[in-house]
C-alpha positions in Angstrom: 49.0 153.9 104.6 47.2 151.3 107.4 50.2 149.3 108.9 49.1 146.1 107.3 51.1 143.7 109.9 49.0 145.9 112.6 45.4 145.0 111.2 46.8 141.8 110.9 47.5 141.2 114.2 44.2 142.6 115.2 42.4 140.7 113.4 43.9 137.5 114.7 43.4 138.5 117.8 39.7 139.7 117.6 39.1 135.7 115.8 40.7 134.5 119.1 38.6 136.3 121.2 35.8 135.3 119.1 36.5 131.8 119.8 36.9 132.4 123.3 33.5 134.1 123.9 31.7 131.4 122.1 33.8 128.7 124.0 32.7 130.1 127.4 29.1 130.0 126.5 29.2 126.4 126.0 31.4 125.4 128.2 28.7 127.4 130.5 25.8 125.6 129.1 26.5 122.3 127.8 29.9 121.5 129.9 32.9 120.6 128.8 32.7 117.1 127.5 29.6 117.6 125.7 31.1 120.6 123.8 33.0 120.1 120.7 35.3 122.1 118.9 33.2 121.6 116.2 30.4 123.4 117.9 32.4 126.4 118.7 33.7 127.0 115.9 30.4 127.2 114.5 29.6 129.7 117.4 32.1 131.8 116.8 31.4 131.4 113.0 34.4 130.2 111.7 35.6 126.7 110.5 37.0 124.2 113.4 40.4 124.5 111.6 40.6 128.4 112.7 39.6 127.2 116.2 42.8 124.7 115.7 44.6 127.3 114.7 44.7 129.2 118.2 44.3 126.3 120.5 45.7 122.9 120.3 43.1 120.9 121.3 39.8 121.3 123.2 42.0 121.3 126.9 43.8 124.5 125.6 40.6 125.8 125.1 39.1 125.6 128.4 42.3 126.4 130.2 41.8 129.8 127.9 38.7 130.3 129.1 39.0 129.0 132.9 42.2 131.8 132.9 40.4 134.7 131.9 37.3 133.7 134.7 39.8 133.3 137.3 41.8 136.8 136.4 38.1 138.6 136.4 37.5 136.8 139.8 40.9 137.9 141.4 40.4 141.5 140.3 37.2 141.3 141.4 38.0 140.3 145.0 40.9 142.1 145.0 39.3 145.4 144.1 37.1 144.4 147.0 40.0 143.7 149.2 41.6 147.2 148.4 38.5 149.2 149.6 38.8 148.2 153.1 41.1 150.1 155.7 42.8 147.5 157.7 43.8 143.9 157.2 41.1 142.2 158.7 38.4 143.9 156.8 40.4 143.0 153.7 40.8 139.5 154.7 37.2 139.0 155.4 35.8 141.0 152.3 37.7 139.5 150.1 36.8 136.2 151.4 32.9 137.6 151.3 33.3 138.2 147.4 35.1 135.1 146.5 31.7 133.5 147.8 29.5 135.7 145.9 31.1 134.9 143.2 30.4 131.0 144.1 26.7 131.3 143.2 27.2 133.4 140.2 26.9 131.3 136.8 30.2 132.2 134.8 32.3 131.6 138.2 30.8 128.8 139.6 30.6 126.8 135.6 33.8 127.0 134.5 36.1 126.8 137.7 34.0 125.1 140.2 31.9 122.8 138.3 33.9 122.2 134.5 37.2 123.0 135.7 38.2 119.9 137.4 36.1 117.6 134.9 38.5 119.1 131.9 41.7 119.9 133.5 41.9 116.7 136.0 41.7 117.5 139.9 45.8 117.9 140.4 46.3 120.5 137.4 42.9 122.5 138.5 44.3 122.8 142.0 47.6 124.0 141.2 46.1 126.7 138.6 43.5 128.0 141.2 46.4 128.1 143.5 48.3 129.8 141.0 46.0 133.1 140.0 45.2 133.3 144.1 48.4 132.8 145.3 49.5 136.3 145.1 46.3 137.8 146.8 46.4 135.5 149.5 49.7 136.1 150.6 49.9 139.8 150.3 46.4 139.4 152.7 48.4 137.6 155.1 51.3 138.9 155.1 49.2 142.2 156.0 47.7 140.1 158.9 50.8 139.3 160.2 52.6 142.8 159.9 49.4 144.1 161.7 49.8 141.4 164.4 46.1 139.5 164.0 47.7 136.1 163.2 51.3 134.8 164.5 53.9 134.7 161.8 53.9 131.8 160.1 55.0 130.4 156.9 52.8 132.8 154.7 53.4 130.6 151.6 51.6 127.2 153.2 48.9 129.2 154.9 48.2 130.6 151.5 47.6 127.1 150.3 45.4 125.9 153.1 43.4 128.8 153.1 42.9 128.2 149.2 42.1 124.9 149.8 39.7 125.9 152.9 38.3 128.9 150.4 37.4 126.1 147.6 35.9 123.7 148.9 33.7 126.5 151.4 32.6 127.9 147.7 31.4 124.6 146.9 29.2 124.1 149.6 28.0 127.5 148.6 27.1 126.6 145.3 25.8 123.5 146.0 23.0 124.8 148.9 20.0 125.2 148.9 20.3 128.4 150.7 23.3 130.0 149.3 22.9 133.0 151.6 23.2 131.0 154.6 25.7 128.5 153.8 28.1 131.6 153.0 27.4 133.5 156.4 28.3 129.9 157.8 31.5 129.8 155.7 32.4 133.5 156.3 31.8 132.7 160.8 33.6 129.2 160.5 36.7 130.4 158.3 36.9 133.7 160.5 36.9 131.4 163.8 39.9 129.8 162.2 41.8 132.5 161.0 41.1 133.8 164.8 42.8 130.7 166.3 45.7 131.9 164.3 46.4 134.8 166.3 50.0 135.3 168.5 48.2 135.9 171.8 
């Protein structure tokens, strides 16, 4: 006999997803403040009190949807990271990807673009910081064990290379030669990371 409490879970969680799919689109498409929960409940097919039912209010939502970009992003670069041999080619790969990521739709939409707009500047920063904190550091702490930067605190230098990361994929995303602008970012953020070293 089907475990009923099983397909019930299931099924509450495939609505959820539901909701989230259809929430990204719009979020994608029509931004945050133009999208209503309303609409994507009628996206996702089901009434606006089943949307309600999963998220609070239209904030929960998005900070639903901006947390499963940003975890596809981090695996993403660190995948990218974990392919190279040494530190430095980790560093700078995973940097590379974060800004390839910049110009793509999905990425650049929800946590460059929406993200500030619907979670206010402060809360956005401290969530980016939050799902990159952990790659950063293990980078650096790699960099330092392998003697290309001085040791340092690992846990500041994670911020201000997340800060220095953000706002470089925003000039990425925001140029008219993407391409360009990230060989620009990827030379000017290596140059600094290079005045970092012991020697």
């Amino acid at each position: 006999m089907p475990d009923v409490k099983s397909q019930r879970l299931e099924y509450v969680q495939q609505t959820k997803e539901s909701i989230l799919v259809a929430a990204e689109a719009l979020f994608v498409s029509e931004g945050f403040r133009a999208t209503s929960i309303d609409a994507v409940g009628a996206a996702a097919r089901f009434t606006k009190g089943a949307v309600y039912r999963h998220f609070a209010d239209k904030e929960a939502l998005f900070r639903a949807v901006f947390e499963r970009v940003e975890t596809a992003a981090v695996q993403q670069v660190t995948a990218r990271a974990e392919a190279c041999e040494s530190p430095s080619e980790a560093a700078r790969a995973a940097l590379e990807r974060f800004l390839e990521l910049a110009t793509e739709t999905r990425f650049r939409r929800i946590v460059l673009e929406e993200g500030p707009v619907a979670l206010g500047w402060r809360r956005w920063r401290e969530l980016d910081h939050q799902y990159t904190a952990v790659l950063l550091e293990r980078l650096l702490d790699d960099l330092v064990d392998a003697g290309e930067i001085a040791p340092a605190s690992v846990s500041l230098l994670a911020r201000l290379c997340c800060a220095l990361a953000g706002e470089a994929a925003i000039q990425v995303a925001e140029a008219d030669d993407p391409d360009q602008a990230r060989a620009d970012a990827l030379a000017t953020i290596g140059a600094m990371l290079a005045g970092l070293r012991g020697d």
